[in-house]
N, C-alpha and C positions, 0 to 999 in steps of 0.2 A: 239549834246545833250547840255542840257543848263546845266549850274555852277550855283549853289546857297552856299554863305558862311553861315555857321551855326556857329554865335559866343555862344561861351560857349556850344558847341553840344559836349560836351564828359559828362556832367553833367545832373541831372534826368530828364528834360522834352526832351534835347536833344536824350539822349538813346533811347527814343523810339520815336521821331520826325524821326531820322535821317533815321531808315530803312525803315518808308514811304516813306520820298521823293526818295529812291533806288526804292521802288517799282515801282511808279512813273515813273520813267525812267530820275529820274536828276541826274548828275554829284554831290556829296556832298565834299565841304571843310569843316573842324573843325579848327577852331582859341580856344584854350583853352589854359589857363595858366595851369590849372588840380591843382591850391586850393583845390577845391573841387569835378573837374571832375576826372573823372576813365579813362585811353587811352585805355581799357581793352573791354570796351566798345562800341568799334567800331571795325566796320573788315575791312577787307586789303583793300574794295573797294572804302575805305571813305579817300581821303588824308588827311591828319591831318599835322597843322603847330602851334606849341607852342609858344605858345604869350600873351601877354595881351593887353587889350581892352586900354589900356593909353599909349601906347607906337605906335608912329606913326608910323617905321618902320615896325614893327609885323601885323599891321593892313594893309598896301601897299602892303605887301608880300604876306597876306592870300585873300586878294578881289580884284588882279590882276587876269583878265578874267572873274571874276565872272559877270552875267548877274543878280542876286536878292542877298541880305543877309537878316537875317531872325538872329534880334539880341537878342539872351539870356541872355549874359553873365550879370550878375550883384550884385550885394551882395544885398542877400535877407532878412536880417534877420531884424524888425524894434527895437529889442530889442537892437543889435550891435550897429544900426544907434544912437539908442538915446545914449548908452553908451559912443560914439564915431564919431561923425557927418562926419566928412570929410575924413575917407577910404569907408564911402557910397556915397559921394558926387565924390570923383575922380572916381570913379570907374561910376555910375550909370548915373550920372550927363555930369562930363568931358569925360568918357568913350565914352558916347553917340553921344556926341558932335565930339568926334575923332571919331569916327565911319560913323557917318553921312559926314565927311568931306570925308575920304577914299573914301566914295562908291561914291560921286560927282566927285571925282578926275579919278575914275575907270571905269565913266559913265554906273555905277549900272541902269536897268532898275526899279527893286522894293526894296523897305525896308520894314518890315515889325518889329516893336517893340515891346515887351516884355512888356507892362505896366502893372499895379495894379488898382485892384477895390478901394478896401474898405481903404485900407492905403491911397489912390490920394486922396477921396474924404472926408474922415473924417468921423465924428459924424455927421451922415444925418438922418432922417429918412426913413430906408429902405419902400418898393426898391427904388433903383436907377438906371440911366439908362445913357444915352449919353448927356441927358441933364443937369443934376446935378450938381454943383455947386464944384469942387476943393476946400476944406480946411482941407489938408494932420492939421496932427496933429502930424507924424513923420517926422525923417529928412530921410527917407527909403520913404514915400509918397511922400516930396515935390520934392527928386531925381527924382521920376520917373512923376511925372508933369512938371519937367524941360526937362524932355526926350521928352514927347508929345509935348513939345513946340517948341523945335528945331526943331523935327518932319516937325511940320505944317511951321515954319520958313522955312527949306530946300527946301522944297513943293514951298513954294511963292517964295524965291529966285532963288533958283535954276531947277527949274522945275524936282527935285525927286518925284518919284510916293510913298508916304507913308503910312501904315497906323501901330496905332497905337490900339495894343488889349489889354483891361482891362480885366487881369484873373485872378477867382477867388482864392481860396486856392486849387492847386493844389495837387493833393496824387495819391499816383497807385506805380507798380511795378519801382526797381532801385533808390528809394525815400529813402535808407539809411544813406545817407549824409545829409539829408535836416531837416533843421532846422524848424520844425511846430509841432503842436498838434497833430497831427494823426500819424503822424512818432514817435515821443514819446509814445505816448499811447502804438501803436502796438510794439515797441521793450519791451517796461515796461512790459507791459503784458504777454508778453511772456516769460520773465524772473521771471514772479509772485512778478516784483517789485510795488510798490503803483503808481499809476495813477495819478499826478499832474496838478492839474489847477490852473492857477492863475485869482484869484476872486473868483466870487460865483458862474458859472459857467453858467449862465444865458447869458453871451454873446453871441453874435450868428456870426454864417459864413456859406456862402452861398460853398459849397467843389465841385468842378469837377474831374470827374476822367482824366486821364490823356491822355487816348486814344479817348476821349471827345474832350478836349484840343486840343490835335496833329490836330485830323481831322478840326477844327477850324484854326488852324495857317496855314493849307494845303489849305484850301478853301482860306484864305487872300494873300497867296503867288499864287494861281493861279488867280484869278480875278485882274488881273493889273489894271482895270479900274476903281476898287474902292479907295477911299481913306477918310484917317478921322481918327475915333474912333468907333472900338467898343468895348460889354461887351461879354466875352465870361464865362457866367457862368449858374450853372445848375437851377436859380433858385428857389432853396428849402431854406429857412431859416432852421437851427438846430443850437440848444444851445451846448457847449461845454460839457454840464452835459451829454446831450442824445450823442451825439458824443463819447465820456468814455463810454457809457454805449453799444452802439453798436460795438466797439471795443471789450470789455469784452467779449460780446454774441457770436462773430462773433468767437477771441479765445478759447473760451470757458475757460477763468481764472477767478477764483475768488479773483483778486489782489483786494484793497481797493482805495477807490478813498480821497483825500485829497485836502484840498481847501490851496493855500499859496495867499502872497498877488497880487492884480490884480498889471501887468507890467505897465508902463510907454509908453503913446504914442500905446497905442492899443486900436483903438476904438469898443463902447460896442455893438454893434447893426452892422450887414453888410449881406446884400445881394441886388443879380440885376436883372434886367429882361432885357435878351439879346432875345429883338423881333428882332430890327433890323437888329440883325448877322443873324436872322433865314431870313428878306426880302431882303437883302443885298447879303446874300453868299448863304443860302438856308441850312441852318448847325443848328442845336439845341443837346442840349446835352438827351444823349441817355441813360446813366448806372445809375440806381438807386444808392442814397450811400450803400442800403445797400448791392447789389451786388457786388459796388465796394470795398468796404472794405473787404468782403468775397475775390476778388481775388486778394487782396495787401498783404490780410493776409498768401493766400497759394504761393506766392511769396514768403514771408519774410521767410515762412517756408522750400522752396525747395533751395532759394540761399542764402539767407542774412545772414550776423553776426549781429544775435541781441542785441550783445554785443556793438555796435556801437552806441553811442549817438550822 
């Protein structure tokens, strides 16, 4: 059976990445520092090795034998990034960079990366696609344009198989740790707290659900023959206003919604059209938002502390 390293797979996209590829019939390692993963989260058949993605030792240990890694790990937050540029940069940036060394050193057959849509690419006019033009506006965008690049570096130099996937805003079940709008909303409102946006709320984000997601990062770990970029997102534009609003519907709260001032380094306008993933892997996203928010919601309800911000 083959080994694939899952960095940062004890945290939310990994939790539920990781028991497809079981299903699958792969071998799973976890490299997690556990910041922000849960080891609670995984069962006894997943080895798990506590590490961090900057530490070259940690990384040697966890993607010895591994045949693919399939890297998560990253500080996601662009609000942290601007506050703070360089624990997004060692981490997302240099993190990458040791990552991508390890898996050459370990003669890795695939890598498969963790990138960002609408943070890489900036203030575009939606949509955007595989063609559009990089000009991150955060220090959280340009990290992970640095990533795609070493990517494609690795690829010319060293003949690694990579590809690198632009995903959208991410949401769905075990999303209690994660820093975004729809993770907020749904704990707020459930606590019948007021509903924060920053802006006027007219911004837009294109949201996949997460089981969407997985089966996209499944189809790019098995097609080795692909390599490049693509966009893995639902293509639906929604404003952040109707976003709050189907939240509300969805809990049925009549918490109030509240405009504060718009953040720094978040751009106003974002979504993509991921044709290519669809003629490339044969993958398109499947869950309406409004279904999916209906079942993050009765998620948050049967396990989550919503007391968790």
């Amino acid at each position: 059976m083959s080994t694939t390293l899952v960095t940062g797979g004890a945290g939310f996209i990994g939790a539920n990445l990781v028991p497809m590829l079981l299903e699958g019939g792969t071998n799973v390692r976890v490299l997690d520092s556990l910041v922000t993963g849960e080891p609670s989260r995984l069962g006894p058949e997943v080895e798990f090795v506590e590490g961090d993605v900057r530490d070259p030792d940690a990384l040697a240990r966890a993607v010895a034998g591994a045949d693919a890694v399939i890297h998560l790990a990253a500080a996601g937050s662009v609000a942290e990034s601007v506050a703070d540029p360089l624990p997004n940069f060692e981490t997302n940036a240099f993190g990458t960079l040791l990552t991508l060394n390890a898996a050459v050193q370990a003669d890795v057959e695939r890598f498969v990366f963790a990138s960002t849509g609408g943070a890489l690419i900036g203030d575009a006019d939606p949509p955007v696609d595989e063609t559009s033009v990089p000009r991150p506006i955060s220090p959280y965008g340009a990290s992970k344009l640095a990533g795609e690049g070493y990517c494609h570096a690795f690829h010319g130099s060293y003949g690694l198989n990579t590809m690198a996937l632009r995903f959208a805003n991410v949401y769905g079940p075990h999303s209690e740790r994660k820093k975004g709008a729809l993770t907020a909303f749904i704990q707020r409102a459930m606590r019948g707290d007021p509903l924060e946006i920053f802006g006027d709320g007219e911004a837009t984000r294109d949201f996949i659900y997460v089981d969407d997601l997985c089966a996209g990062i499944l189809a790019a770990h098995e097609r080795r023959d692909v390599q490049g970029v693509l966009h893995l997102a639902s293509e639906r534009e929604t404003t952040i206003a109707a976003l709050a609003r189907l939240v509300l519907d969805a809990v049925g709260s009549d918490s109030e919604i509240v405009n504060l001032d718009r953040s720094r380094g978040e751009v106003e306008r974002n979504f993509a059209i991921a044709r290519r993933a669809g003629e490339v892997l044969g993958w398109r996203a499947e869950v309406s938002l409004e279904d999916g928010i209906a079942r993050t919601v009765a998620w948050f309800r049967e396990t989550a502390d919503v007391n968790t911000r």
